[in-house]
MIZAKOL-277540 format. One line per 2 residues: their letters; for each residue x, z negated, y of C-alpha. Coordinates in steps of 0.25 Angstrom, whole numbers, plus 5000, padded with zeros to 4 digits. Layout:
% residues N
A = X:Z:Y  ...
% end
This chain:
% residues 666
XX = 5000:5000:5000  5012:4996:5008
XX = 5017:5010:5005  5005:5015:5010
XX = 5004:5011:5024  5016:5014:5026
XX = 5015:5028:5023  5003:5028:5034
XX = 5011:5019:5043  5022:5030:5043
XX = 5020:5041:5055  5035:5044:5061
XX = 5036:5057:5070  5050:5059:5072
XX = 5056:5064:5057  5073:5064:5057
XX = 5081:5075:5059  5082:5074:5043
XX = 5066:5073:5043  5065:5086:5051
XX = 5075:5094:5041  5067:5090:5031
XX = 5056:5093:5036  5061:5107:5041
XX = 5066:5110:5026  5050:5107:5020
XX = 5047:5117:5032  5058:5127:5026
XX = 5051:5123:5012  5038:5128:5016
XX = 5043:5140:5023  5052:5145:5012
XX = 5038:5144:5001  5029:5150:5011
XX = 5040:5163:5015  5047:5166:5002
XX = 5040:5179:4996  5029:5178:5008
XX = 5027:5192:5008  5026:5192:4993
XX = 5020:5181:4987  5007:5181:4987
XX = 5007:5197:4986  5000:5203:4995
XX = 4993:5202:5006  4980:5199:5002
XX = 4971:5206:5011  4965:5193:5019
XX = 4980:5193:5022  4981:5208:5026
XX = 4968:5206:5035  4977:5196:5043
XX = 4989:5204:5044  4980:5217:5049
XX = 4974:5209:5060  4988:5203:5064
XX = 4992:5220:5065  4980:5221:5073
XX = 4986:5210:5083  4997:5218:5083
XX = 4990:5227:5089  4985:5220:5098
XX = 4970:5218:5092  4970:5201:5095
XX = 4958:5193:5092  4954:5179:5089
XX = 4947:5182:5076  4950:5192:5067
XX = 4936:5198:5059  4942:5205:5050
XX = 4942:5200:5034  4931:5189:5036
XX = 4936:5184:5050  4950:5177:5054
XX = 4956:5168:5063  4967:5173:5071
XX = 4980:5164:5072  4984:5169:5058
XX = 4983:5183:5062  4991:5182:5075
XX = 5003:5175:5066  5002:5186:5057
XX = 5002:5198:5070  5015:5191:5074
XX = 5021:5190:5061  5016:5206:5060
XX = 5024:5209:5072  5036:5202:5067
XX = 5036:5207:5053  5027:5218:5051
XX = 5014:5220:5042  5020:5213:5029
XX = 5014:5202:5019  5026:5194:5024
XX = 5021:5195:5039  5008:5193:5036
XX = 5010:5179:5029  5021:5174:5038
XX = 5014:5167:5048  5007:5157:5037
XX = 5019:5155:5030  5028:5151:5042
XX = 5014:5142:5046  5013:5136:5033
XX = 5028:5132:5033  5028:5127:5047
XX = 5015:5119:5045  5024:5110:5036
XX = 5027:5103:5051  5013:5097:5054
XX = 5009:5096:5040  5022:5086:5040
XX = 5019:5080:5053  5004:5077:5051
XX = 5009:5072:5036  5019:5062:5045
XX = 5012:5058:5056  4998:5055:5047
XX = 5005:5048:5033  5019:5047:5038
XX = 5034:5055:5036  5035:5055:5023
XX = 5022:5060:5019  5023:5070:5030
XX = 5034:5076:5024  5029:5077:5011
XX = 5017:5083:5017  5027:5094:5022
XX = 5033:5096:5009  5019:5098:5004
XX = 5014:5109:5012  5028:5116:5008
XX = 5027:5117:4996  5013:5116:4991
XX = 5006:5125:4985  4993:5130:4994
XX = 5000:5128:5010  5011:5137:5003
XX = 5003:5148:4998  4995:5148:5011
XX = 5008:5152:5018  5009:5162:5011
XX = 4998:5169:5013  4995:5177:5028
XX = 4982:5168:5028  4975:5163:5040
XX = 4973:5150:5032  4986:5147:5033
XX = 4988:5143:5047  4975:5133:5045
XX = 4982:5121:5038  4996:5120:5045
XX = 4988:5121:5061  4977:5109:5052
XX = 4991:5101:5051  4997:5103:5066
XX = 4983:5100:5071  4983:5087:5066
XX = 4996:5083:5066  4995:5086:5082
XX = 4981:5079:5081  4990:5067:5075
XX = 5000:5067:5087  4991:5066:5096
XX = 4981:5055:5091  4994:5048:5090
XX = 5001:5049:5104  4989:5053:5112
XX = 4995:5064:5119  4986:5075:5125
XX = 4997:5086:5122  4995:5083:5105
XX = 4979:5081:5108  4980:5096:5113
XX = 4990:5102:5104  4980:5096:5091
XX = 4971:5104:5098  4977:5117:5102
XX = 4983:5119:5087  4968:5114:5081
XX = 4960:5125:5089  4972:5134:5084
XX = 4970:5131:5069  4955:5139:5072
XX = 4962:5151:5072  4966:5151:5058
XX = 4957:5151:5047  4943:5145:5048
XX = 4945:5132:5038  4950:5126:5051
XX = 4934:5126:5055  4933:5114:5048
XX = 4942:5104:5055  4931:5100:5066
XX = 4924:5094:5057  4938:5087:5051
XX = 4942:5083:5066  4928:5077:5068
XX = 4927:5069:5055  4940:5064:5058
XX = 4936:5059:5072  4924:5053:5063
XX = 4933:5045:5056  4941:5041:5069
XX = 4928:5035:5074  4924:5028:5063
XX = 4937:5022:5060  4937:5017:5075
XX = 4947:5027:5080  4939:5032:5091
XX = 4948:5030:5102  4959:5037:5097
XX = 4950:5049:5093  4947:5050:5109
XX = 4962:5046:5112  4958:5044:5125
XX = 4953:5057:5128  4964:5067:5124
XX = 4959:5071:5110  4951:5081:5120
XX = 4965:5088:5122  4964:5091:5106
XX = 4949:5097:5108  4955:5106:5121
XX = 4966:5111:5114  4957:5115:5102
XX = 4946:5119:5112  4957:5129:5119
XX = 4965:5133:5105  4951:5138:5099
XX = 4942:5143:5111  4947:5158:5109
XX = 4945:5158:5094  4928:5151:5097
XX = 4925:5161:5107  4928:5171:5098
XX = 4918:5162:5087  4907:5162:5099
XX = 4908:5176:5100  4905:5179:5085
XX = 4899:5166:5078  4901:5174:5065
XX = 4915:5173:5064  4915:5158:5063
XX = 4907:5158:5051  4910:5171:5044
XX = 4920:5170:5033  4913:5154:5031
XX = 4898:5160:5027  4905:5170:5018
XX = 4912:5159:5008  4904:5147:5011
XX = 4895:5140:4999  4884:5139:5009
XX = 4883:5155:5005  4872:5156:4991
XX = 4884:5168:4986  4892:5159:4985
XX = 4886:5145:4981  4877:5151:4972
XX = 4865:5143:4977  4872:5131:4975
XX = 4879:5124:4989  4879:5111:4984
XX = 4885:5116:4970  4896:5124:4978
XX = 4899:5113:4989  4901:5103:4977
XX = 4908:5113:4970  4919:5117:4981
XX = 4921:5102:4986  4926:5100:4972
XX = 4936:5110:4972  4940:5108:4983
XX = 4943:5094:4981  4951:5098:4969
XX = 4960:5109:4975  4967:5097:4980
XX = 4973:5093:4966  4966:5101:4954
XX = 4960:5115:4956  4964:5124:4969
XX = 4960:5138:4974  4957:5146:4962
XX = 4960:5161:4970  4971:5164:4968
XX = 4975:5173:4979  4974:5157:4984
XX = 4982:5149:4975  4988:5149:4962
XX = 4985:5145:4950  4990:5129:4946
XX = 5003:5128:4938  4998:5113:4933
XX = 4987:5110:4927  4982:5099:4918
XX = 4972:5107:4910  4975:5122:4907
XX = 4963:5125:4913  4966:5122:4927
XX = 4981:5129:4926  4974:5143:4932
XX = 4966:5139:4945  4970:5137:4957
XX = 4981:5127:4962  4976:5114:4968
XX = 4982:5111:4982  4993:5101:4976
XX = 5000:5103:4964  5000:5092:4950
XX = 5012:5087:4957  5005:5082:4972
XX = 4992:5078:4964  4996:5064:4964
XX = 5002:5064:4978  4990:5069:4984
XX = 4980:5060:4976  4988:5049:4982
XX = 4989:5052:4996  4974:5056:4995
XX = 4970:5042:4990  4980:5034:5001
XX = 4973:5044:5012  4958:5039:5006
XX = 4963:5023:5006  4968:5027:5021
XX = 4958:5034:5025  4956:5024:5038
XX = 4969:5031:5043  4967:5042:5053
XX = 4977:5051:5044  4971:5049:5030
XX = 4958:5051:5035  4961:5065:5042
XX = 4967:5069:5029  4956:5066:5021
XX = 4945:5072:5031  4956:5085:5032
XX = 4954:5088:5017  4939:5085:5016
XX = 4935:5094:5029  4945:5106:5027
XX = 4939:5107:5012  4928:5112:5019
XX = 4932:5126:5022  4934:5128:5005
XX = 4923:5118:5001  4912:5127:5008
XX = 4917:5140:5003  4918:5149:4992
XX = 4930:5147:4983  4934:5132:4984
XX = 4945:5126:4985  4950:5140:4992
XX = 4964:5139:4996  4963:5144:5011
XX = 4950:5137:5015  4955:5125:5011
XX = 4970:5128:5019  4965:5118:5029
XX = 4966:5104:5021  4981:5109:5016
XX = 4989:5099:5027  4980:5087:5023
XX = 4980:5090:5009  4993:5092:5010
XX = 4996:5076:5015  4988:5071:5002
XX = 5000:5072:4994  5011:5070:5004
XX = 5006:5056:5006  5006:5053:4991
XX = 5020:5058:4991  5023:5048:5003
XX = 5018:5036:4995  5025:5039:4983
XX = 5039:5044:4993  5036:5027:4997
XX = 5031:5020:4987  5040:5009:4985
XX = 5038:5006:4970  5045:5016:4965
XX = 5060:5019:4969  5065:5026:4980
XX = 5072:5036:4973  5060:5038:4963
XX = 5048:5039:4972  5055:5049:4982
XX = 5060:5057:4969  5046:5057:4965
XX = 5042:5063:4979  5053:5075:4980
XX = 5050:5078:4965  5036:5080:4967
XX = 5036:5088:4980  5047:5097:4974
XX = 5039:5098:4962  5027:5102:4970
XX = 5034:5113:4976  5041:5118:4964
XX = 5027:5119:4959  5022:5126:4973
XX = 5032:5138:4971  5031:5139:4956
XX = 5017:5141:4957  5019:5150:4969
XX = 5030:5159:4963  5018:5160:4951
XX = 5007:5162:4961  5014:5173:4969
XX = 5018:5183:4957  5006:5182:4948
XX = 4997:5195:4948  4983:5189:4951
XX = 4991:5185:4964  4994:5200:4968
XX = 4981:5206:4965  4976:5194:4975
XX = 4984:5195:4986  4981:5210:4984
XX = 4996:5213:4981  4993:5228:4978
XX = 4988:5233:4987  5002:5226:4997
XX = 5008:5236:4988  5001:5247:4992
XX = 5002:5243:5005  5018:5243:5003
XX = 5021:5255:4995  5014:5263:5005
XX = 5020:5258:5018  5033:5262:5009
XX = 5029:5275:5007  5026:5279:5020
XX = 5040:5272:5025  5044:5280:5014
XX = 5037:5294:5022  5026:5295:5013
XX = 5011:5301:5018  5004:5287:5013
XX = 4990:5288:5009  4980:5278:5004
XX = 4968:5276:4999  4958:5271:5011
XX = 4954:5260:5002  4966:5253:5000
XX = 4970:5250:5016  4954:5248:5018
XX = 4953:5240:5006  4966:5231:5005
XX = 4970:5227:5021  4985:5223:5014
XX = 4987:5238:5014  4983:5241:5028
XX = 4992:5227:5032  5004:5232:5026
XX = 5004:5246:5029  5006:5242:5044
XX = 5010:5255:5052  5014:5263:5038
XX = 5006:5276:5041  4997:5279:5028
XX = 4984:5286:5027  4972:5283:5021
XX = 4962:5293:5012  4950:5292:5003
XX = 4949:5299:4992  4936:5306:4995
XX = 4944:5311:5007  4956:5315:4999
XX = 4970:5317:5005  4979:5324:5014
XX = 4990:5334:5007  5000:5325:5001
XX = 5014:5332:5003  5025:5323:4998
XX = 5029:5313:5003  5015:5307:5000
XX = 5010:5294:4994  4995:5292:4991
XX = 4988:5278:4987  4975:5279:4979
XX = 4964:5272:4973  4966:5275:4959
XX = 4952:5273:4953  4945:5284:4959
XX = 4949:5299:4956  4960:5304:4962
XX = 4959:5318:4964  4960:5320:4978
XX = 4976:5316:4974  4982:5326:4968
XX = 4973:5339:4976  4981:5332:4991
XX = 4996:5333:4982  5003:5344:4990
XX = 5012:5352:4977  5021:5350:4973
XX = 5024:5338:4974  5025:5324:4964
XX = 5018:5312:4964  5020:5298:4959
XX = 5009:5291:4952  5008:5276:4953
XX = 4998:5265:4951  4999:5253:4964
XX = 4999:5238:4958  4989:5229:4952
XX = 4978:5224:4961  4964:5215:4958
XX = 4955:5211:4968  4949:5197:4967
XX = 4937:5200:4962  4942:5210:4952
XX = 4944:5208:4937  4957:5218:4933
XX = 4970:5222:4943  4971:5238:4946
XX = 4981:5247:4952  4977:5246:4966
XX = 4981:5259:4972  4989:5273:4964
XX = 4999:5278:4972  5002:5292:4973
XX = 5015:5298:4980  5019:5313:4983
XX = 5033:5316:4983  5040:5332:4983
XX = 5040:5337:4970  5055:5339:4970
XX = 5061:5343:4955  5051:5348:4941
XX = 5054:5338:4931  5066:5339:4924
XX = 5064:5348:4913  5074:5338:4904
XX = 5067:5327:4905  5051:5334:4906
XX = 5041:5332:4895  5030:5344:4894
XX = 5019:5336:4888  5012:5350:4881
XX = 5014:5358:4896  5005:5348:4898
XX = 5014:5337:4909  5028:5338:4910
XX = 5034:5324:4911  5048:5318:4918
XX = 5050:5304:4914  5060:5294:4917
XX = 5060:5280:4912  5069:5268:4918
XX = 5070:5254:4917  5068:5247:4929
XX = 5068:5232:4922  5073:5228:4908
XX = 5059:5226:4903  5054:5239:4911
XX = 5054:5253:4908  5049:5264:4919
XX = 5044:5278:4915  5042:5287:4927
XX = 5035:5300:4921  5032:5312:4930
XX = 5022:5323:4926  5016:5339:4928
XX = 5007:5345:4921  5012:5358:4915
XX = 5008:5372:4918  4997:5371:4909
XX = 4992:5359:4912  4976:5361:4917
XX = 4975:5354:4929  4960:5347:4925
XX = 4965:5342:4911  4966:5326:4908
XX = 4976:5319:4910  4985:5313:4899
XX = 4988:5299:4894  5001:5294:4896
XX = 5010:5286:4887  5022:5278:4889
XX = 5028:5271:4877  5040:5262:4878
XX = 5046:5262:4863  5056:5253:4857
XX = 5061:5251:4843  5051:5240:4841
XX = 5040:5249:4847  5031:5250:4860
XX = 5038:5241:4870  5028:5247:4883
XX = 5020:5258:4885  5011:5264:4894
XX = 4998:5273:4889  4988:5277:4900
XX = 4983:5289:4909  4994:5298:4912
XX = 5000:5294:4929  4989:5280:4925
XX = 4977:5290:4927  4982:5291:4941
XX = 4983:5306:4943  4970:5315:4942
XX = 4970:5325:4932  4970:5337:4943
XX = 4983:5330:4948  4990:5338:4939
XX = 4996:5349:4946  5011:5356:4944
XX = 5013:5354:4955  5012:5339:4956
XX = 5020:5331:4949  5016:5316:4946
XX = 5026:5304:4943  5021:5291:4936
XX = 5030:5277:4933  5028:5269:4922
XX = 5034:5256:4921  5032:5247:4906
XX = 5036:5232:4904  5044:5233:4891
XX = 5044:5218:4880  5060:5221:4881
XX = 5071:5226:4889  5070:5243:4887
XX = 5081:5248:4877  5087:5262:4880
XX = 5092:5262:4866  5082:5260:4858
XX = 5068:5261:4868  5061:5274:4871
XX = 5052:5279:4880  5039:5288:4874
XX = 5031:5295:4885  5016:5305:4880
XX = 5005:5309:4883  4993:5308:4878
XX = 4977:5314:4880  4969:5301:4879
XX = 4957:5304:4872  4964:5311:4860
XX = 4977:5302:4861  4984:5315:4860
XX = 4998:5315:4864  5003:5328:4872
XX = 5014:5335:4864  5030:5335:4871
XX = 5033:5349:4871  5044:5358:4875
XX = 5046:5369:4882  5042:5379:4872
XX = 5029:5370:4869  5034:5364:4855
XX = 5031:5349:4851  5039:5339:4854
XX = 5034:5326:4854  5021:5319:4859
XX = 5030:5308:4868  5041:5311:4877
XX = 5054:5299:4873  5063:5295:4885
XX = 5072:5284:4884  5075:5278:4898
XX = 5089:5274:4902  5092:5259:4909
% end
């Protein structure tokens, strides 16, 4: 108990110079998990993010507001951090998320001064350590979220708030302020902490702390600096009432979609979860949070990670239960009210707990464990050495599992298709090839469809099309990106001859709401038609194709087979395509193979031209590392309702084989 108070009792300002290195290295902490691989991991951006980084180019260029309408309605400090980190670094995922990294590292200083001044140095700096290295502040600073700026301008909002309830000084009054009507402008959870400031003052009257909530009049500096920060951003809600409560009706469980007739049920049900996000079961979406790496029942091991890992569980139950017994103190009480009201935005909407509505309580949540962590750092019956051992052991322990689980996270395939990695790829192949001097063409739904693509293809000049339209004449150098799933006709009829193209399917993608991953986009690219294949090396499939392969391996445990095909002088331009076959043999048998559509069904029948060749690459996984002396390469073709194979023939017509053999060298 002694322990205890004095932990409250503790409240010094002034750390030492070796206090303030330390401090600066946990700033460095948290900086170095929010930058490394920023435009990277996550993959991406998702398009929520490409919304902000298109209106930040529209600052740029000089189209300024208070509120941006666009995707469901944004507030606008995010934006403008965004704009200037634009004009610094260019339209990259890495600009684009900067700004809430450097915000998520630097708001370690308040979450460390309000930890300080409120429950004393010790935990104070735990509290720093904390919001380093765990788990859900990191991920939000790394990802170009306006949620992101919430919870650190929450922390230095109070933690002014603090300094000037305790030195009752107009100039802190009206700082609190100033930085509180700010925190509008960033993501609309922040709605809720009227109500937080007002039950608080409650609570001030009713424990007979009504003279200092007046402080003689100068808590009316707070309300004028708050009135002056948010005035712009209210006229803008005067004019249009809508926008206050747009976004909020559409995921609300007021809304019979989505409480299925049952509010009660649904308000029950979220006010569960969310209490548990805390310690058992977090945001189950993945684009939000990753999957737990510790779980007492096998069950649990795949949803979502709760806010603190196994290893702060009993941290924070302890500092939750000293901040219930001490609830009479100002700072135990405002934490307590901090979690309770800033649930709100997740409790009343769709998808509880989600991880950005509930971005708001991360600074007080945050203290729960840091207290703990300062008891245990105190607690005089255990030894020195053991107690304080105990302490570093668990916060390194805490971030070990923090980037473990992010390093995870970051690379799994769910996560691509989430943050809508394919079509970044799109985005960056085709800026290359127009770097490259290539006539870019895409198909009108992927920049109207996917906002990443229009984000990342800045100034690159590329031209859209619809297929209905058809195309331009495509003279080499030119590189055409399609929707594969509808016919593609209109391709091969724009191809100016003679000339080769290069078949290749773009990356996986998924949609949230879509069972199966498909190849996004098919990308098409016109070059000279320099040289006719090398008659050493040219298979005549029955005069039916003539086919250069190479193979190469590019990894141990890879093979490459880059194949190249023209249809003979026979060929009629209206016959079906053949099925392709690519066996990778050993002396144990098949090691890989491939056996599909000839070009992955990508080139319409009519394509086939003399004139036109087309190119196609193969890469297999192989079980082992390839063997050039005893591993072979067969390539065939095959019609696929007979399964008959197309003779090898030579140049007078006589049978050959039914397969060509190559064998590649390293």
């Amino acid at each position: 108990m002694a322990t205890l108070r004095k932990l409250a009792a503790r409240r010094s300002f002034g750390p030492s110079w070796q206090g303030w290195a330390l401090l600066l290295l946990v700033v460095g902490l948290a900086a170095g998990l929010r930058l490394y691989r920023l435009g990277e991991w996550p993959p991406g951006p998702y398009r929520d993010e490409a919304y902000n980084g298109l209106d930040a180019l529209g600052v740029l260029r000089g189209d300024l507001a208070l509120f941006f309408p666009a995707n469901n309605g944004r507030e606008p400090l995010f934006i403008y951090l965004v704009a200037l980190s634009l004009a610094l670094f260019g339209p990259t995922t890495f600009a684009l998320r900067l700004p809430a990294a450097l915000v998520g590292a630097l708001a370690t200083l308040p979450v460390y001064w309000l930890g300080r001044d409120w429950f004393g140095r010790a935990a104070g700096l735990f509290a720093a350590i904390l919001w380093a290295v765990t788990f859900w502040p990191v991920h939000l600073g790394r990802i170009g979220l306006r949620a992101g700026l919430l919870a650190p301008l929450l922390a230095l909002t109070f933690w002014l708030g603090t300094r000037a309830w305790r030195e009752h000084r107009r100039g802190w009054w009206l700082a609190a302020g100033l930085v509180y009507g700010l925190s509008f402008y960033t993501y609309l959870a922040v709605r809720f902490t009227p109500l937080l400031l007002g039950l608080f003052a409650l609570y001030l009257i009713a424990t007979g702390r009504r003279a200092r909530l007046w402080d003689g009049g100068r808590v009316l500096w707070f309300a004028l600096g708050a009135a002056l920060a948010l005035a712009p951003l209210a006229l803008v809600f005067a004019a249009d009432p809508s926008l206050v409560f747009g976004r909020a009706g559409q995921v609300s469980i007021l809304s019979p979609d989505i409480n299925g007739g049952d509010p009660l049920g649904a308000l029950l049900g979220n006010v569960g979860r969310a209490l548990g996000m805390y310690l058992w079961r977090g945001d189950d979406i993945l684009r939000h949070n990753a999957w737990r790496s510790f779980a007492l029942m096998p069950e649990q091991s795949a949803v979502g990670r709760p806010v603190f890992d196994w290893l702060m569980a009993g941290p924070f139950l302890v500092g939750l239960l000293w901040c219930l017994r001490h609830w009479r103190r100002p700072a135990a009480a405002f934490v307590l009210l901090w979690q309770l009201v800033m649930l709100g935005p997740t409790i009343l909407a769709e998808d509880a707990p989600h991880f950005l509505r509930a971005a708001g309580v991360l600074p007080g949540a945050i203290l729960f464990p840091a207290i703990g962590l300062a008891l245990l750092w105190e607690w005089a019956r255990l030894p020195v050495a053991g107690r304080r051992a105990a302490v570093i052991l668990l916060l390194a322990g805490s971030a070990a599992l923090t980037v473990c689980d992010y390093v995870d996270y970051a690379q799994q395939p769910d996560v691509a298709y989430l943050f809508e990695a394919a079509a970044a790829d799109l985005a960056h192949t085709a800026a290359a090839d127009a770097e490259a001097g290539a006539t870019v063409l895409l198909d009108r739904r992927f920049p109207d469809g996917w906002p990443s693509v229009r984000f990342l293809l800045g100034d690159h000049p590329a031209a859209t099309f619809t297929p209905a339209e058809g195309l331009p004449a495509l003279v080499a150098p030119s590189v055409v990106y399609a929707w594969p799933y509808d016919p593609l006709d209109f391709l091969p009829a724009a191809i100016v001859a003679p000339a080769l193209v290069d078949v290749a399917p773009g990356p996986l993608a998924r949609g949230d709401l879509e069972p199966t991953p498909y190849s996004l986009f098919s990308r098409f690219a016109v070059t000279p038609l320099t040289a006719a294949p090398d008659a050493a090396t040219a298979v005549n499939f029955a005069d039916t194709f003539l086919l250069d392969t190479t193979a190469d391996l590019p990894a141990a445990d890879e093979i490459a087979v880059d194949l190249r095909w023209q249809p003979g002088s026979s060929y009629p331009g209206d016959a079906p395509s053949p099925n392709l076959f690519i066996h990778v043999m050993g002396p144990e048998g098949m090691l890989a193979q491939y056996d599909g559509p000839l070009l992955r069904g990508l080139w319409p029948t009519a394509g086939w031209s003399p004139g036109i060749q087309v190119s196609e690459r193969y890469v297999l996984s192989l079980p082992r590392p390839y063997n050039t002396a005893g591993d072979s390469v067969a390539i065939g073709l095959y019609w696929p309702d007979t399964n008959e194979r197309l003779p090898v023939v030579d140049a007078g017509g006589g049978l050959i084989d039914d397969k060509a053999i190559i064998r590649p060298e390293p």
